[in-house]
N, C-alpha and C positions, 0 to 999 in steps of 0.2 A: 597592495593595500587599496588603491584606488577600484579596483574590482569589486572586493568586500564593501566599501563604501557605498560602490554605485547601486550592489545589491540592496544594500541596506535602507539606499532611499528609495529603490523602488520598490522594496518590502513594504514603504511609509507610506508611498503612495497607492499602494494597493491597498493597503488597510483604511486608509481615509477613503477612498473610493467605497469600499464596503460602507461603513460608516456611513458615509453622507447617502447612499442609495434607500438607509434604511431610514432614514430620517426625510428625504423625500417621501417615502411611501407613509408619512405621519407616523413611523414609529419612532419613540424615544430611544435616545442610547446613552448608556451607561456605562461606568467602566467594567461591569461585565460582560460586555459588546466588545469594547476596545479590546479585555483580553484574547476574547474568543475570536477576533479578527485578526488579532497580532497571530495566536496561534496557527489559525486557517491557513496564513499569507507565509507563512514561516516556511515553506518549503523555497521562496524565492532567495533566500539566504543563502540554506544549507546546497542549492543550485551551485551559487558563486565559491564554496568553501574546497571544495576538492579543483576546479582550476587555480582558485589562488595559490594553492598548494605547489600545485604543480609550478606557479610563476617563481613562488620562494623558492624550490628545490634547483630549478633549472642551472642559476647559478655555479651548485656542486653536481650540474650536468655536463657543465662547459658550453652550456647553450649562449649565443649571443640573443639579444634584444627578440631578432625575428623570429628564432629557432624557439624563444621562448613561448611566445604569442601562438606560434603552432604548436607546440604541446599542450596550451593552456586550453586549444580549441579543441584539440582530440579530447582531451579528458574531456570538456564539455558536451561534446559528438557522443563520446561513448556513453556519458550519463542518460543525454537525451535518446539513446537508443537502448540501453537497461530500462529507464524508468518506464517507456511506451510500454515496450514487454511486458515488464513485471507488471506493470497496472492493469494491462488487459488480463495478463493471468491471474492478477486477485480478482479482477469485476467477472471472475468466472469463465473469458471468451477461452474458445479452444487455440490449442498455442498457435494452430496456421494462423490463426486471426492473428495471433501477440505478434507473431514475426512479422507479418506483415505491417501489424501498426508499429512496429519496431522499426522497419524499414524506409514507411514513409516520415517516421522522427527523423532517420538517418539521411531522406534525400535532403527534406530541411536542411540537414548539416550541410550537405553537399553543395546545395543553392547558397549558404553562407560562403562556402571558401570559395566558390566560385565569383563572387562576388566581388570576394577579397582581393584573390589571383586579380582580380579584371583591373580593380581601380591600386593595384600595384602597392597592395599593402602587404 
């Protein structure tokens, strides 16, 4: 739950950032602004939805606390290394490209758990 939550406010917080940027540059906004931010920012949610998943199921995994927290991250790892992919093959690039910006999502991930391992979480 706390996951979904954390998404959720920094979905809010992306969205007021858009918002107030446009209202700095002197444009007014609306709540047809709000929605079409809300929408924009919506993929930071649907980010959090497939690791929370995975945090609810772990239990009828027989996962304890930590085994949890690491499956919650691969799923994440795996998202962030599909979505690189797939985006560069919609924006057209040729797949050596996707894979490779596939890969550098994926060292990202690496530099996370590495991270992780360090400070013994």
């Amino acid at each position: 739950m706390l996951l979904l939550v954390t998404g959720t406010v920094f979905w809010a917080a992306h969205v007021y950032a858009n918002l107030a940027g446009e209202r700095l540059v002197g444009r007014p906004v609306g709540w047809a602004d709000v929605r079409r931010a809300g929408r924009h920012e919506l993929s930071i949610i649907e980010a959090a939805a497939l690791p929370a998943a995975a945090l609810a199921v772990s239990p009828l995994l027989g996962l304890d606390p930590s085994g949890a927290e690491w499956l919650a991250l691969s799923v994440a790892g795996a998202q962030q290394f599909s979505w690189a992919m797939f985006g560069a093959l919609n924006a057209g690039a040729p797949r050596t490209q996707a894979l490779i910006e596939g890969l550098v999502n994926l060292l990202f991930v690496v530099l996370i758990v590495a991270a992780k391992a360090a400070l013994g979480h």
